[in-house]
C-alpha positions in Angstrom: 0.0 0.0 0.0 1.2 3.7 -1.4 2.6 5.7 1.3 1.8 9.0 0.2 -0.7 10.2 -2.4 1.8 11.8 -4.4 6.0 12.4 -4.3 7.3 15.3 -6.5 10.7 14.1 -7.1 14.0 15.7 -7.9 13.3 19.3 -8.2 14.9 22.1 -7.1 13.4 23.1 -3.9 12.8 27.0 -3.2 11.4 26.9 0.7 9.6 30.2 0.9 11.8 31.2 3.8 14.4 32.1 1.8 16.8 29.3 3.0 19.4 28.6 0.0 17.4 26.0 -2.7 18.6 22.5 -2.9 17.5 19.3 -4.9 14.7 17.0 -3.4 11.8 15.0 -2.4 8.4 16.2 -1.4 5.8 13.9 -0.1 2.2 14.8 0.1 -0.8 13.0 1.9 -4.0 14.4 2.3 -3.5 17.9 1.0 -0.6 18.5 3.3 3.4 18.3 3.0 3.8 15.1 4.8 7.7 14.9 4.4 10.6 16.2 2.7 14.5 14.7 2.0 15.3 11.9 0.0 14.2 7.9 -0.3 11.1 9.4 1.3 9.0 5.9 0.3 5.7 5.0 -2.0 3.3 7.0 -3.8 0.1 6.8 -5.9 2.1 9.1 -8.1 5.8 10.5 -8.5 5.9 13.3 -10.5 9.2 14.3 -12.0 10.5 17.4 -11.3 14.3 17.1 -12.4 15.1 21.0 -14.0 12.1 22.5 -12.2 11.7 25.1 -9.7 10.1 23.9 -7.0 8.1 26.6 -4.7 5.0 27.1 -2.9 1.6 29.0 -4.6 1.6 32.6 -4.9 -0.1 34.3 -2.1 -1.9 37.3 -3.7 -2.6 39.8 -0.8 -4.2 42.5 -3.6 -6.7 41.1 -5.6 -10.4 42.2 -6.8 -12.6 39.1 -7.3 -14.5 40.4 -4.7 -18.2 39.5 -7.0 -16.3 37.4 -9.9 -16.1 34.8 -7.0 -19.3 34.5 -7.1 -19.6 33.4 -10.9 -15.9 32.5 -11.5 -14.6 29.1 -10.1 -11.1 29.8 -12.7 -10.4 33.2 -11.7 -8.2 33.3 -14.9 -4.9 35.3 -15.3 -4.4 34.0 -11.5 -4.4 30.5 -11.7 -2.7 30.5 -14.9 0.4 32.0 -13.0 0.8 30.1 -9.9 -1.1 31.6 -7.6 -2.9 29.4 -5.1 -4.2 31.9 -2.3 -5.6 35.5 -2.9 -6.7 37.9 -1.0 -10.3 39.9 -1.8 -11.6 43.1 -0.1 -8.7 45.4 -0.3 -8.7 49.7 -1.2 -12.0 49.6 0.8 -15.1 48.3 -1.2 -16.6 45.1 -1.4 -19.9 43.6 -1.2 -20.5 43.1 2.6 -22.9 43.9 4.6 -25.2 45.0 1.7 -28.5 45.9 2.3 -30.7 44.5 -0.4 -32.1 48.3 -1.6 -28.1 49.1 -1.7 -26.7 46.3 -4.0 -26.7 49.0 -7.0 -24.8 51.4 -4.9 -22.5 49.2 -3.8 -21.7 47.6 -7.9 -21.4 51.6 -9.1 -18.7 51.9 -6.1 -16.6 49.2 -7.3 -17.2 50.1 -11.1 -15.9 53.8 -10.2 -12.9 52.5 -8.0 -12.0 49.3 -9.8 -13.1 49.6 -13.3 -14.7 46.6 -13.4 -18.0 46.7 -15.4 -21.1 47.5 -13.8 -22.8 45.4 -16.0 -21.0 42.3 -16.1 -21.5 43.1 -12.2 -24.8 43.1 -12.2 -25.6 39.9 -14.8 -23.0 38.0 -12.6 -23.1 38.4 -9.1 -25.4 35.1 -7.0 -26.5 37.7 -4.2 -27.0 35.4 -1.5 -26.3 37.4 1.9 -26.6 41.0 3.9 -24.1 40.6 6.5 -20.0 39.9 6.3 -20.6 36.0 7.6 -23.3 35.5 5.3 -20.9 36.7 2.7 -18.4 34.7 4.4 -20.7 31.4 4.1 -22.0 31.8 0.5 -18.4 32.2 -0.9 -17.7 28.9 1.1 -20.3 27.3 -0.6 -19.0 27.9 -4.1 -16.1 25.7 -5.8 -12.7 27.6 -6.4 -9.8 26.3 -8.0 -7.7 27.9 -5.7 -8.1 29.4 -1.9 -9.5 33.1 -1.5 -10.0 35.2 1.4 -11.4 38.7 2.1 -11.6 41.7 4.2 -14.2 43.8 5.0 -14.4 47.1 3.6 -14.6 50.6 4.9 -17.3 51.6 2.2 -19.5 48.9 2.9 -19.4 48.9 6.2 -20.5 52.9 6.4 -22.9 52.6 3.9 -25.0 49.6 5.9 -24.5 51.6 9.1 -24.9 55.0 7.8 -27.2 54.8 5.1 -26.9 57.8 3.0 -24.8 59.7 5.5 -22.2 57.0 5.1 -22.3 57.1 1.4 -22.1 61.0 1.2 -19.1 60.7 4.0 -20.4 62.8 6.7 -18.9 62.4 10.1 -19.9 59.5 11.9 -21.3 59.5 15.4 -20.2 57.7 18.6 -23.4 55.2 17.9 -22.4 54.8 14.1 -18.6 54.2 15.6 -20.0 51.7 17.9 -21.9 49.7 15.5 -19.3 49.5 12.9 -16.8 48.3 15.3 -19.2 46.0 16.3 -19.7 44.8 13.0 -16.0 44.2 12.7 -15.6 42.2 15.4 -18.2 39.8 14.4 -16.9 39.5 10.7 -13.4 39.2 12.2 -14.8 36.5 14.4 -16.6 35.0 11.2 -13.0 34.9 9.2 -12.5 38.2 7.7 -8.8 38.7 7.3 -8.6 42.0 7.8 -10.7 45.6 7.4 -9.3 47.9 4.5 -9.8 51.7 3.7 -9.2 54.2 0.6 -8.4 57.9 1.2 -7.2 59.0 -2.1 -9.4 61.1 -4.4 -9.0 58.8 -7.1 -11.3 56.3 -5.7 -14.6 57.3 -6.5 -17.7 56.1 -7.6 -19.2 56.0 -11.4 -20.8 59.5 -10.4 -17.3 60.9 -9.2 -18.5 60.6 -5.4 -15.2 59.5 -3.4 -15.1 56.4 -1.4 -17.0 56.4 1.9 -14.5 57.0 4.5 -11.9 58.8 2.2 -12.3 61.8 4.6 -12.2 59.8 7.6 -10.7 61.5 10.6 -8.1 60.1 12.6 -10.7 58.8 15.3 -12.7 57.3 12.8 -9.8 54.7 12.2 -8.7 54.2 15.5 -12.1 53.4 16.9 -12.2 50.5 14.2 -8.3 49.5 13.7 -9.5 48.8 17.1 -11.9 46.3 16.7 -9.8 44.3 14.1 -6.6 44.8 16.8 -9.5 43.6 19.5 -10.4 40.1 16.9 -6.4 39.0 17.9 -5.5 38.4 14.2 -5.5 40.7 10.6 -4.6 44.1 9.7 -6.1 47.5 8.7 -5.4 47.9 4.9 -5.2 52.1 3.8 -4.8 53.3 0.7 -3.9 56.5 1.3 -3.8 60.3 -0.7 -1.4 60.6 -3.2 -1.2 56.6 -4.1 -1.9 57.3 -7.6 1.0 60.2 -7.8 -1.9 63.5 -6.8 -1.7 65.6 -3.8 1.4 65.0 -2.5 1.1 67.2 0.7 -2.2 65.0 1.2 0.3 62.0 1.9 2.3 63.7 4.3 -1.0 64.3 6.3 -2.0 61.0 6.1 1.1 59.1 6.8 1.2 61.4 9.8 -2.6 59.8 10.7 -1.2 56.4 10.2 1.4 56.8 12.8 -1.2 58.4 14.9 -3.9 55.0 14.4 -0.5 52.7 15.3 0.0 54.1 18.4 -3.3 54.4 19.7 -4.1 51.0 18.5 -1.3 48.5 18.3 -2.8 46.8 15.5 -1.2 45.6 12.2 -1.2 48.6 9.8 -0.3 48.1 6.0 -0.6 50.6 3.1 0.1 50.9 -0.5 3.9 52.4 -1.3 5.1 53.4 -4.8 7.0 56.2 -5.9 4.8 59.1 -6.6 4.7 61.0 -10.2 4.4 64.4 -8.5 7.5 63.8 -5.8 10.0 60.8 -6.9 11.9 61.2 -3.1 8.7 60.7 -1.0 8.7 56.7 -0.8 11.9 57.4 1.3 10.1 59.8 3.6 7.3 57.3 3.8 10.0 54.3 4.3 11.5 56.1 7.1 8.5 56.7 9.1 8.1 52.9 8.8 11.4 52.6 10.2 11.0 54.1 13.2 7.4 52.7 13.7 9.2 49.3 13.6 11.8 51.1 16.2 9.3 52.5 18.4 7.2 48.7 18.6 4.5 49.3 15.9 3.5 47.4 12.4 3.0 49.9 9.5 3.5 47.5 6.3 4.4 48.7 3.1 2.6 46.8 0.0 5.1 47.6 -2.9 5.0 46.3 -6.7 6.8 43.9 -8.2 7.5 46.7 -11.2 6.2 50.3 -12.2 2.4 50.6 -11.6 1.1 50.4 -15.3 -2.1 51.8 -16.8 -2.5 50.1 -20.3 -3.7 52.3 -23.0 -5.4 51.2 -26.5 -8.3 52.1 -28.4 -10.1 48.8 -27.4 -10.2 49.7 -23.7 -8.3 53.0 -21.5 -7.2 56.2 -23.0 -7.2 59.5 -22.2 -9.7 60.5 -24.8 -12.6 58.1 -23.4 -14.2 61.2 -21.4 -13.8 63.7 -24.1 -17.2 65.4 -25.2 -17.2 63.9 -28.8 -16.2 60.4 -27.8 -19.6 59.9 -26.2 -20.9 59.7 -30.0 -18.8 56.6 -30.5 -18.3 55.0 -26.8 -20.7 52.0 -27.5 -19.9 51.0 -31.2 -18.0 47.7 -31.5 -14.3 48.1 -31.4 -13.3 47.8 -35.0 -16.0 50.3 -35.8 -14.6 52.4 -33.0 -11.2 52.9 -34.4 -12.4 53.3 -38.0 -14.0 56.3 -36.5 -11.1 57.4 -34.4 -8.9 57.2 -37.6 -11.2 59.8 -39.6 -9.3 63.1 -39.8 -12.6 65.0 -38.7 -13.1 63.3 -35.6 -9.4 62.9 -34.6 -9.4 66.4 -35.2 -12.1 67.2 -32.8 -10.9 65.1 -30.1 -7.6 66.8 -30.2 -8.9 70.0 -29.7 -11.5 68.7 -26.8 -10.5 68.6 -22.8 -11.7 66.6 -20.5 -15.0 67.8 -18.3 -14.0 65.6 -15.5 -12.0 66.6 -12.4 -12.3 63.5 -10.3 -11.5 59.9 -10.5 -8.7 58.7 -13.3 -9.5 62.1 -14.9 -6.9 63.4 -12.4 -4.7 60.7 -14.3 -5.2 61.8 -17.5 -4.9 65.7 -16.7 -1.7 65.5 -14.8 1.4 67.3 -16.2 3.7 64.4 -16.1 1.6 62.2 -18.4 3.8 61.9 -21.6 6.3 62.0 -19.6 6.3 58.7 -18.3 4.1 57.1 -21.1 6.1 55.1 -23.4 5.5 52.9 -26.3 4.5 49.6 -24.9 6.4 47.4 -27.5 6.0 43.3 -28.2 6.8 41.8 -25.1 5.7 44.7 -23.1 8.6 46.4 -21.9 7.4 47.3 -18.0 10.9 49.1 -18.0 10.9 51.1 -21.0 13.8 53.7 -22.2 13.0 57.5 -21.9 14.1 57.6 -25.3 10.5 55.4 -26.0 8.4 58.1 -23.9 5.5 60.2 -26.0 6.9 63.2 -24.4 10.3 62.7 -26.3 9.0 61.2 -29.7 7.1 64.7 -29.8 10.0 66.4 -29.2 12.0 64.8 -31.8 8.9 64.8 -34.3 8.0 68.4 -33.4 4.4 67.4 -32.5 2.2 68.0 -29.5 2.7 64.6 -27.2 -1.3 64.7 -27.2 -1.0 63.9 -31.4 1.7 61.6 -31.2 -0.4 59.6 -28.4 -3.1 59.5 -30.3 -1.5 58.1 -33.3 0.5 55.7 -31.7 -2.6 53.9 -30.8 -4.4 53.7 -34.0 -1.3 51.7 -35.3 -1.7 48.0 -35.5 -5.5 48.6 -36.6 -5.6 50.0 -33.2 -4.7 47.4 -31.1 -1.4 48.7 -30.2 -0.6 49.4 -26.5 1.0 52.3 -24.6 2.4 52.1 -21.1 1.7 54.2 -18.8 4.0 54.3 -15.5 1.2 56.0 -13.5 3.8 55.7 -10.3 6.9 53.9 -9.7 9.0 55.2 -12.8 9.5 58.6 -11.9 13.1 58.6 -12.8 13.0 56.6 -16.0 14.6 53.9 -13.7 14.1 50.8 -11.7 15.9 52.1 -8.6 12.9 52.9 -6.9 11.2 49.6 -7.4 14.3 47.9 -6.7 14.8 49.3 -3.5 11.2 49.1 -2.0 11.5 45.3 -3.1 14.5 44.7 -1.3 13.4 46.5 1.8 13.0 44.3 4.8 9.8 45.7 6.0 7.9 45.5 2.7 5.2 43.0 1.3 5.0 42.2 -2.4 1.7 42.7 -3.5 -0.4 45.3 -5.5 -1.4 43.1 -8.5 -5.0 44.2 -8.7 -6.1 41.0 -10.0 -9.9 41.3 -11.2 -9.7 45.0 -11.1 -9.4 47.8 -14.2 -10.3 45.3 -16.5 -9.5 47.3 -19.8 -5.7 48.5 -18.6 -4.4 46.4 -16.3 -3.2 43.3 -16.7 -1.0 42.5 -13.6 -2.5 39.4 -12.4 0.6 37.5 -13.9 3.0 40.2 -12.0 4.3 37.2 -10.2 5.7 35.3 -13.3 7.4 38.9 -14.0 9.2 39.6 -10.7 11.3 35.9 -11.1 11.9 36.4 -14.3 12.6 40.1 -14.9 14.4 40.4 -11.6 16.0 37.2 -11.1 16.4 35.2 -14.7 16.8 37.7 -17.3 19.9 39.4 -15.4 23.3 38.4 -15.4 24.8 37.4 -12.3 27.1 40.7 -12.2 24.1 42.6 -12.0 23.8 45.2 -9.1 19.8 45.3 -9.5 19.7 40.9 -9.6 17.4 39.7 -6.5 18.2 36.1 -5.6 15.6 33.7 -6.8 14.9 32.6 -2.8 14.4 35.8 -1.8 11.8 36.8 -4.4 10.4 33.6 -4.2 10.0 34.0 -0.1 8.3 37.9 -1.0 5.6 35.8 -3.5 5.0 33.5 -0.7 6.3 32.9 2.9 6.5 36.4 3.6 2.7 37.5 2.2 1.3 34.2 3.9 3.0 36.0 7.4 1.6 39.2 7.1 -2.0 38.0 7.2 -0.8 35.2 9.8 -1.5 31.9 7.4 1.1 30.0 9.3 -0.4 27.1 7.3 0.9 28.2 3.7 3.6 30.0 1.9 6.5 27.6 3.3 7.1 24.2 2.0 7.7 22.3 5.1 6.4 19.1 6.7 2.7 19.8 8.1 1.9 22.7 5.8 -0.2 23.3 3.3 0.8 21.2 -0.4 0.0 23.9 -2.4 3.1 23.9 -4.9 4.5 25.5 -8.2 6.6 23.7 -10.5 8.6 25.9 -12.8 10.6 25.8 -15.7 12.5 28.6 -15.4 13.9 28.8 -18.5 10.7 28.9 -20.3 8.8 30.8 -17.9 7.1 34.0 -19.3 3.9 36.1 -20.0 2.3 36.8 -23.4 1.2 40.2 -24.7 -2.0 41.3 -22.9 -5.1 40.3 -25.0 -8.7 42.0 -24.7 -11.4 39.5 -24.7 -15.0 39.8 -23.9 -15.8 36.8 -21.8 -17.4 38.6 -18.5 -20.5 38.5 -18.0 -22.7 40.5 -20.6 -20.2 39.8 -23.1 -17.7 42.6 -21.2 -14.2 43.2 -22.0 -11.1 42.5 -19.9 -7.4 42.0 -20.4 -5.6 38.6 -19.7 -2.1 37.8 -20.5 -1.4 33.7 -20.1 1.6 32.0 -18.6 4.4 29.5 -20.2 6.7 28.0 -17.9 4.4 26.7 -15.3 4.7 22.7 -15.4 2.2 22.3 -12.4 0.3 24.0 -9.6 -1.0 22.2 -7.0 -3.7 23.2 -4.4 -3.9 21.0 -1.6 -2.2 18.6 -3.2 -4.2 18.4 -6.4 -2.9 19.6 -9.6 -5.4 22.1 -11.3 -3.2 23.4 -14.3 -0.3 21.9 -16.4 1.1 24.0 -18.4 -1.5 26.4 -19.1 -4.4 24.1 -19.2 -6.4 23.7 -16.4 -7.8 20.2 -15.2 -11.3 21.4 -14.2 -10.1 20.6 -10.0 -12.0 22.8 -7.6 -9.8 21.7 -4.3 -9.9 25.5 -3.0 -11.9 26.5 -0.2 -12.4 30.1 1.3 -9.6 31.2 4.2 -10.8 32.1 7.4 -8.6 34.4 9.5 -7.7 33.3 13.2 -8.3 29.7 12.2 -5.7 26.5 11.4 -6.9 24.9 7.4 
């Protein structure tokens, strides 16, 4: 009689705790590691794993599937690229509590903030609860191909408690405090993972109203860091002013609040951190005051990216012309039509001439002055670390053309389906430094890939395939900027799984968790981002696949090879504060 269910033999093993890799056996019974070395016995299966990588699943901590969950057991580009836990509820909107009469609120909230269509949102979504644990228990009840958690989420939680005073983000009073926290502690207690909050301006609704709690004072987030600190496990998420590269005094202020909700609270803080358009030296500032938190006995986390924050422009999906006056007369043709009529001289005219009504939401994106200065031509494979030589602000200057004209026929090449990439933060300088550095920082937690969200352009759900192979594979040995391929493997994994207190994943060791990645590192890779129109209500997204993954395991069972996935469903929801 077989020992094991399975035995991945011979690969080379990448821990997740950053040890130095070595070749080996892994033996797995019942969804768990059940030993590790060599000789290790029998097996219903031994998978060959001489010339792979051998590492635990991705742990996603910034991911959007908050309602495709509900419809999408694949949750396609992650389980294409390794990932085999992610994270839900983050930049504070979600669908829980929801009040029946406040469902369409809460879909135009996350189609302002995250892009994703209201539409498909609404043909989609299996509403099934009002409260977090209801939430909670439907998403249980649903088959996954790989595990998910969630938070609960500032804008939610003020709307069911507030009503229209929480959606218009009035103050709240000590009875609304009281009942939020409340509900907190008994979706904490239920297995949220966390509570997270947005307080940058660029998060608003579909009707340019910002997220509820974005002016949330200072005792507003300590009374509920407070309940999640009072659960004994999770964090407070914030996304704070000036994430997207505006207002740049605004994140002084609210690092400054930060501190001021870790001292009064002790709990786990973690926010987003990428060098900011406006100011490329404040990510130091913000690093330092992490520094000293960490000196002084508190938790602020910062969440970096695994490369510059893109925004993906092409005719099919994002550009900055989408709000202009005469594109309304267009907006809802079919694509190819849609170019054709982009590509007649009076109508490019007209859109040149045109500016944008807007003064909220990614308007503020498109109307900032550094715009063609850190767009660049996007190329084929997308270069996420361009040459300033490839920027529209210095094509135009060598062509003698407005940026604005050279923009706009960059993207009609390729019958429109060409890309241009826009660093919206984290490129300031032309340079990786920034990036680099903010990875290699030993406070900070890889994340950021937006998975689900800004389905027209982004398309960093695969971000994890890019960090081993643009930081790690692709550099000689002699390069200063080179990561080692255990530490970035222990940021994707052991390091993530830590910060949200998963002490039963992101390590391979005896006892945990088998969920597993076998790579070909030689082959792995990500194609050019493709728009297809496979949400619900025949909606468009962007999805780049994956080469180079051999397996992925979750719990032990294999759900893709190579790209194609085997139709397994062995994920189950993750409930904070509780052994899986």
């Amino acid at each position: 009689m077989a020992t094991f269910d399975r035995i991945i033999a011979g690969g080379t093993i990448v821990d997740g705790k950053g040890h130095a890799a070595y070749t080996g056996d892994i033996a797995i019974k019942d969804g768990r590691i059940a030993a590790m070395g060599r000789d290790l016995g029998s097996a219903k299966e031994t998978v060959n794993a001489d010339g792979l990588i051998v590492t635990p699943g991705w742990v996603d901590i910034h991911t959007h599937y908050d309602a495709q969950v509900t419809w999408d057991a694949e949750l396609l580009q992650s389980s294409w690229h390794g990932v085999t836990s992610a994270i839900l509820g983050n930049c504070g909107v979600g669908f829980a509590p929801a009040r029946p009469d406040r469902r369409s609120w809460l879909i135009n909230l996350m189609e302002g903030v995250e892009d994703i269509p209201g539409v498909s949102l609404e043909a989609g979504m299996d509403w099934g609860w009002e409260s977090f644990p209801e939430y909670i228990d439907a998403l249980d009840r649903k088959p996954h191909t790989f595990d998910i958690g969630t938070q609960l989420t500032h804008g939610a939680l003020r709307c069911y408690v507030m009503g229209e005073r929480g959606a218009a983000d009035e103050p709240a009073s000590e009875a609304d405090l009281a009942e939020m926290a409340r509900l907190i502690r008994e979706g904490m207690a239920a297995g949220a993972l966390g509570f997270s909050t947005s307080r940058t301006p660029v998060h608003v609704d579909v009707d340019g109203v910002p997220v509820p709690g974005t002016h949330a004072p200072a005792g507003e987030l300590i009374a509920l860091a407070r309940a999640v600190k009072d659960s004994g496990h999770g964090l407070m998420e914030l996304v704070l002013t000036g994430a997207a590269g505006e207002d740049v005094p605004g994140l002084d202020r609210d690092m400054g609040i930060m501190r001021e909700v870790a001292e009064a609270t002790r709990c786990r803080l973690m926010y987003l951190q990428a060098q900011n358009n406006g100011d490329a030296r404040q990510w130091r500032r913000q690093l330092a005051i992490c520094e000293q938190a960490a000196r002084d006995g508190l938790e602020i986390v910062p969440q970096v990216a695994g490369r510059p924050v893109p925004i993906m422009f092409c005719m099919a999906g994002e550009h900055p012309w989408r709000f202009m006056p005469s594109y309304a007369e267009i907006a809802d043709l079919p694509p190819a039509e849609r170019v054709r009529r982009m590509a007649d001289p009076a109508m490019r005219a007209r859109l040149l001439a045109e500016e944008d009504p807007n003064d909220a939401g990614f308007s503020l994106l498109y109307k900032n002055p550094t715009l063609w200065d850190t767009t660049y031509v996007a190329g084929d494979p997308i270069r996420y670390l361009p040459d300033r030589a490839d920027s529209v602000a210095e094509i135009a200057k060598r062509e003698n053309r407005s940026p604005w004209e050279v923009a706009y026929d960059l993207l009609l090449e390729n019958e429109g389906n060409a890309f241009l990439l826009y660093t919206v933060a984290g490129y300031a300088d032309g340079n990786p430094l920034a990036v680099h550095e903010m990875l290699r920082h030993p406070l900070s937690v890889l994340g950021l890939s937006d998975a689900g969200a800004h389905c027209r352009f982004v398309c960093d759900g695969g971000v994890h395939t890019y960090v081993l192979t643009a930081w790690y594979r692709d550099r000689d040995e002699n390069d200063p900027l080179r990561l080692p391929l255990e530490y970035l493997v222990r940021k994707l994994t052991g390091d993530n799984a830590n910060v949200y207190g998963l002490t039963d994943r992101g390590v391979l060791e005896p006892g945990r968790r088998a969920d597993i990645n076998l790579i070909d590192l030689g082959q792995l890779g990500t194609s050019v981002p493709e728009m297809v129109y496979d949400l619900p209500a025949q909606q468009p997204r962007l999805l780049a696949r994956a080469t180079g993954y051999a397996g992925t395991y979750v719990r032990g069972e294999l759900i893709q090879a190579n790209g194609e996935l085997t139709g397994a469903r062995p994920g189950r929801v993750i409930r904070g504060g509780r052994r899986h």
